[in-house]
C-alpha positions in Angstrom: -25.9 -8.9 -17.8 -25.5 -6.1 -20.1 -22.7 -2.9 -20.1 -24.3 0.3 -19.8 -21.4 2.4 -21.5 -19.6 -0.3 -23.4 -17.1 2.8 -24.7 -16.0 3.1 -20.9 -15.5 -0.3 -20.3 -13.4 -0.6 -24.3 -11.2 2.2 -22.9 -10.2 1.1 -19.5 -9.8 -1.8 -20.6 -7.9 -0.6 -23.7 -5.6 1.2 -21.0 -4.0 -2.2 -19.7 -2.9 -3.0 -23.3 0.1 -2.6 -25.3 0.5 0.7 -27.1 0.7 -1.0 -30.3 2.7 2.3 -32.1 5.6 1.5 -29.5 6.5 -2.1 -31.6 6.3 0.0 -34.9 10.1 -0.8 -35.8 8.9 -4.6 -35.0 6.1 -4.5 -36.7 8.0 -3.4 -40.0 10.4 -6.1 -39.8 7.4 -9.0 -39.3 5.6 -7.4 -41.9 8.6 -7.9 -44.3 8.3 -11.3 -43.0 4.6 -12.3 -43.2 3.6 -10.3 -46.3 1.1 -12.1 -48.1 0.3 -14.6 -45.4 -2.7 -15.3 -44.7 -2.8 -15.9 -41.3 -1.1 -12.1 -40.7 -3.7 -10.6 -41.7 -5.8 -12.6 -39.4 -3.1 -11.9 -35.9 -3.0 -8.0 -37.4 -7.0 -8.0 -37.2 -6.4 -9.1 -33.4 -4.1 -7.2 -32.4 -5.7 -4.5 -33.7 -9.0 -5.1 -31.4 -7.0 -3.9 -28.6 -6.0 -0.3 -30.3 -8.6 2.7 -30.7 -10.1 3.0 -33.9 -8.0 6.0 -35.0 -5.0 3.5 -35.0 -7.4 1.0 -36.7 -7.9 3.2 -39.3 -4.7 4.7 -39.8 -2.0 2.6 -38.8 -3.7 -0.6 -38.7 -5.2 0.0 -42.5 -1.7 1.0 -43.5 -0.3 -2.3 -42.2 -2.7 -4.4 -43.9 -2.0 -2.9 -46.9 1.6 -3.6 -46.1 0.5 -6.8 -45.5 -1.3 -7.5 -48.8 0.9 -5.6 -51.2 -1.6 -3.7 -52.1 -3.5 -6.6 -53.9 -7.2 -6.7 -51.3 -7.7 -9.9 -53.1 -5.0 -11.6 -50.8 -6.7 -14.6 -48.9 -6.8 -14.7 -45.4 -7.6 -17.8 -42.8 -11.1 -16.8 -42.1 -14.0 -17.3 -44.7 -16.9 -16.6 -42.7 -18.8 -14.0 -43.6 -20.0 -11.3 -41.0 -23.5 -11.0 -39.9 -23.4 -7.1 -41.5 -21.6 -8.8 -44.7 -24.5 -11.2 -44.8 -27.2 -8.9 -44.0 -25.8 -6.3 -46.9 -26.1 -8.8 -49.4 -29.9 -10.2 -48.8 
């Protein structure tokens, strides 16, 4: 089985989910919370998969650097490297 128009399908689908800029005001109180946790980053990462990649790269970049206090050196749970990560470095 294989999606024909996978952007059609990523935005209906993105139309069921929570508009992620309407838990802003939560968000900043978590994020005083779980800065430098490693496991935010990993459940911001998620809940980012669900929000257009205009949010990804505004607000969701903005947050992670919330998140990591500015230092991109801050560990997070997963250590696997991507296949693009992998493929850049051979």
């Amino acid at each position: 089985m294989s999606d024909a128009d996978t952007e059609a399908t990523l935005t209906r689908a993105r139309g069921g989910c929570l508009h992620l800029d309407t838990i802003a005001d939560l968000a900043v109180l978590w994020m005083r919370i779980a800065r430098q946790e490693p496991k935010a980053l990993d459940g911001l990462a998620k809940l980012g998969k669900c929000a257009p990649l205009k949010w990804q790269r505004a607000t969701g970049a903005d947050w992670a650097e919330r998140l990591t206090g500015g230092n991109p050196s801050t560990p997070t749970t997963r250590t696997r490297t991507s296949r693009c990560e992998r493929t850049r470095t051979r």
